[in-house]
C-alpha angles and dihedrals in degrees: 000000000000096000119072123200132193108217104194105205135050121197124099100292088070102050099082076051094057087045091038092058097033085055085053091058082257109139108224123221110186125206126195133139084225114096091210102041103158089218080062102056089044094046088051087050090055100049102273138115128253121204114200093210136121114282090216098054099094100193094044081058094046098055091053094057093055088049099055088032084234102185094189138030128199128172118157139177107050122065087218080059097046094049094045089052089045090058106044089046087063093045099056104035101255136135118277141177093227137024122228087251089059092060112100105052083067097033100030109078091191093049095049084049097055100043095051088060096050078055093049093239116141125249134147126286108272145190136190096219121196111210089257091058127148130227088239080072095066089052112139100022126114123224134266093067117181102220108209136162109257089227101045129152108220116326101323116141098015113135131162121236147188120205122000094267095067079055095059088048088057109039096095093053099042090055102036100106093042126082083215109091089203133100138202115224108195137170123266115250120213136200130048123347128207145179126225126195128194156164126241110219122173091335087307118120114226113192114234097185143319129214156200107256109210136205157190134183120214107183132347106272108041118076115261110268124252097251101171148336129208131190132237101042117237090227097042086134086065108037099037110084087034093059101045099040081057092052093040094054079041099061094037087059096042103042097240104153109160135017141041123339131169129185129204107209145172133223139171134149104260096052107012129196130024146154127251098162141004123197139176096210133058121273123259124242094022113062101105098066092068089067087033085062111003111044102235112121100206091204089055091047091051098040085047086047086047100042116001111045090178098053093069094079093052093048089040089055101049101057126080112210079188079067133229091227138345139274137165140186111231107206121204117204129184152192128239114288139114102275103235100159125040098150097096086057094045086053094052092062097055087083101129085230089068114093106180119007126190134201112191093191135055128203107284096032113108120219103228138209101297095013111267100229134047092278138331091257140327131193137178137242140218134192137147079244162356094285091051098052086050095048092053104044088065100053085055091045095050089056107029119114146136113202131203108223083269079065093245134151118256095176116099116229124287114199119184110239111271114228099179092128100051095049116271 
C-alpha cells in the first residue's frame, strides 16, 4: 500500500472505512483517544496503524501524520470530529473541505442564523441571551422557544421552554458543556422536520438523499427524540428545490467548494421552508440509508475525495436521491431502570426487513437518567418502498421492548410521523 490515510475517529461508523481503504490498496492509520475502538482493530487486521492520542490535540495529530507520512486525512459524522479534522489539516499542511476561518458558519449557531437571513433564507427567530438578560431581549419571539449552546455537539444542552423565566431556570444547564457562558434562545418550529444530505462538486451542490425526519415527544420540556428516519422523504416534491436552492445561496456565501454538507430543515404548509443546522460533514447513524436506498456509498464518496478527485463524478451520477427503493433507522430511547428482559426486542428484529439491528444495553446495566449511551437500541430497515418500510416499522413497533425484573417498559415511546395534513 503506497497511499497512506488518517482516519480521525475511531468507534464502529469508521470500521467499513478502515476495510473500504485497505480493499483500494489505501493504507489506513486510525486515530482515536479510545483504547478499544473497534476501526482500530480493524485498521491494524488489514495492514494499518492505530494511535491511541486526543483528537483534539492538533500537534499530537500532527506528529503522527508525519510519522506514518500520511498525505491525506478524512472523519465524518460528528461536528466535534469535523472541527478537530479542520484544524489538524491546517496544521499539517494537507488538503482539507473547509479552512479554520470557514468554521463557524457550520459550528456557530448564531453565525449560521444570521447568515441565512442576510441571504433571505428562513430560519427561526433567534437571540444570543447572557445570563442578566432582560425580558425586553426576547421582543418580538414567539414561545415556545427551544434554549441551546451555540456551540453544541449533538443535541446536548437543548431544552424547550415557555416564558423567559423558564429560560433563566434553565441557562446553567443549557450552557454547561460549552466554555461560552452564553445561550440562543431561538423559536420552536413546527411541522415536519427533514435531513438532507449532500456533496459539494466544483462549488455545485448534488443531493445524496433527503429524509423524513421523525419524531416523538416524551415530556414538555425536552426536545422531542429523534424516533426514526427514513429516506427518501415522502414529500420530497415539496421540500427539494427548497432545499437545494438554500444550500446552494449557503455555500456561495461560505466558500465551500468541494466536500460533505447536511442540512436539518422544517417544513409545513402555512409557512413553508426553513433552516435548523447546517453542517459541512455526513450524519451519524444514518449513513448508511443513502447507499440502502440511494445508491451512494458515503465511504466511496470521501476515499475518491482523499485519493481519487476524479472519481467523484462517476460516484455523484450513479445514485438517485429520488431512491430506488426505501430504508429507515428506527431509534429506541428510555428512561432510567436495571434492563432484565431484552428478548422482545431481540424478536422484533428478526423482521426479515431489518438489515442490522443494535442493542446498546445488555441484562444487569442499568439505562440511566438521561441514558447513558447513545440510545437504548436502532436498527435499519429495508423495503422495495415507502409502503414496505412502513409496513414494516410497525410490526417492529408492535413487538419491540425492553422490560426491568417488575416487567416494565423502560423504552420511551416511539410514534410513526403522521402525514394526515398533507394528505396520507
Amino acid at each position: 500500500m503506497s497511499k497512506n490515510l488518517l482516519i480521525l475517529g475511531g468507534l464502529e461508523e469508521f470500521v467499513s472505512m478502515a476495510a473500504l481503504a485497505a480493499a483500494h490498496g489505501i493504507r489506513p492509520i486510525v486515530v482515536d483517544g479510545n483504547p478499544g475502538a473497534p476501526a482500530k482493530r480493524k485498521a491494524l487486521e488489514v495492514g494499518g496503524a492505530a494511535y491511541d492520542a486526543d483528537i483534539r490535540d492538533a500537534a499530537a495529530v500532527s506528529e503522527i501524520i508525519k510519522k506514518e507520512k500520511a498525505t491525506a486525512i478524512t472523519t465524518a459524522y460528528s461536528d466535534l470530529l469535523l472541527e478537530c479534522m479542520v484544524r489538524i489539516a491546517d496544521l499539517s499542511g494537507l488538503p482539507c473541505h473547509l479552512s479554520p476561518a470557514q468554521l463557524p458558519f457550520y459550528r456557530d449557531k448564531l453565525t449560521t442564523n444570521r447568515t441565512c437571513e442576510e441571504l433571505g433564507i428562513p430560519t427561526p427567530g433567534s437571540v444570543l441571551l447572557e445570563k442578566d438578560f432582560s425580558d425586553s431581549d426576547l421582543a418580538g419571539l414567539s414561545f415556545p422557544m427551544v434554549v441551546k449552546p451555540v456551540d453544541m455537539y449533538g443535541s446536548r444542552g437543548l431544552s424547550i421552554v415557555q416564558d423567559p423565566d423558564e429560560i433563566r431556570e434553565r441557562f446553567d444547564e443549557c450552557c454547561s458543556t460549552s466554555p461560552r457562558k452564553v445561550i440562543l434562545a431561538e423559536e420552536y418550529a413546527a411541522g415536519f422536520e427533514f435531513n438532507v444530505q449532500c456533496w459539494v462538486r466544483h462549488g455545485k451542490v448534488h443531493i445524496l438523499g433527503l429524509a423524513d425526519r421523525e419524531k416523538t415527544f416524551h415530556n414538555r420540556t425536552d426536545i422531542p427524540l429523534s424516533t426514526r428516519n427514513v429516506y427518501p422523504s415522502r414529500l420530497m416534491d415539496r421540500v427539494y428545490e427548497s432545499a437545494l436552492d438554500a444550500l446552494t445561496r449557503y455555500i456561495c456565501r461560505t466558500g465551500q467548494s468541494e466536500g460533505p454538507l447536511a442540512m436539518q430543515f422544517y417544513w409545513n404548509p402555512r409557512d413553508g421552508f426553513s433552516v435548523g443546522e447546517i453542517a459541512a460533514r455526513f450524519l451519524g447513524y444514518e449513513h448508511e440509508l443513502i447507499e440502502y436506498a440511494c445508491g451512494f456509498s458515503i465511504e466511496e464518496l470521501l476515499l475518491a475525495a482523499a485519493f481519487v478527485d476524479a472519481e467523484l463524478d462517476r460516484l455523484l451520477n450513479a445514485g438517485d436521491p429520488f431512491g430506488t427503493s426505501s430504508a429507515a433507522v428506527i431509534y429506541f430511547h428510555g428512561r432510567d431502570g436495571v434492563v432484565a428482559d431484552v428478548s422482545p426486542m431481540e424478536a422484533a428484529f428478526a423482521d426479515p426487513a431489518v438489515v442490522y439491528s443494535r442493542l446498546f444495553y445488555s441484562v444487569g446495566e442499568r439505562i440511566g437518567c438521561p441514558q447513558t449511551k447513545p440510545y437504548v437500541a436502532r436498527c435499519y430497515v429495508r423495503g422495495e418502498d415507502r409502503k414496505a418500510v412502513d409496513a414494516a416499522t410497525d410490526r417492529i413497533l408492535a413487538r419491540a421492548d425492553v422490560l426491568d425484573g417488575a416487567g416494565n417498559t423502560l423504552l420511551h415511546p416511539n410514534l410513526p410521523g403522521n402525514y394526515d395534513e398533507i394528505g396520507g
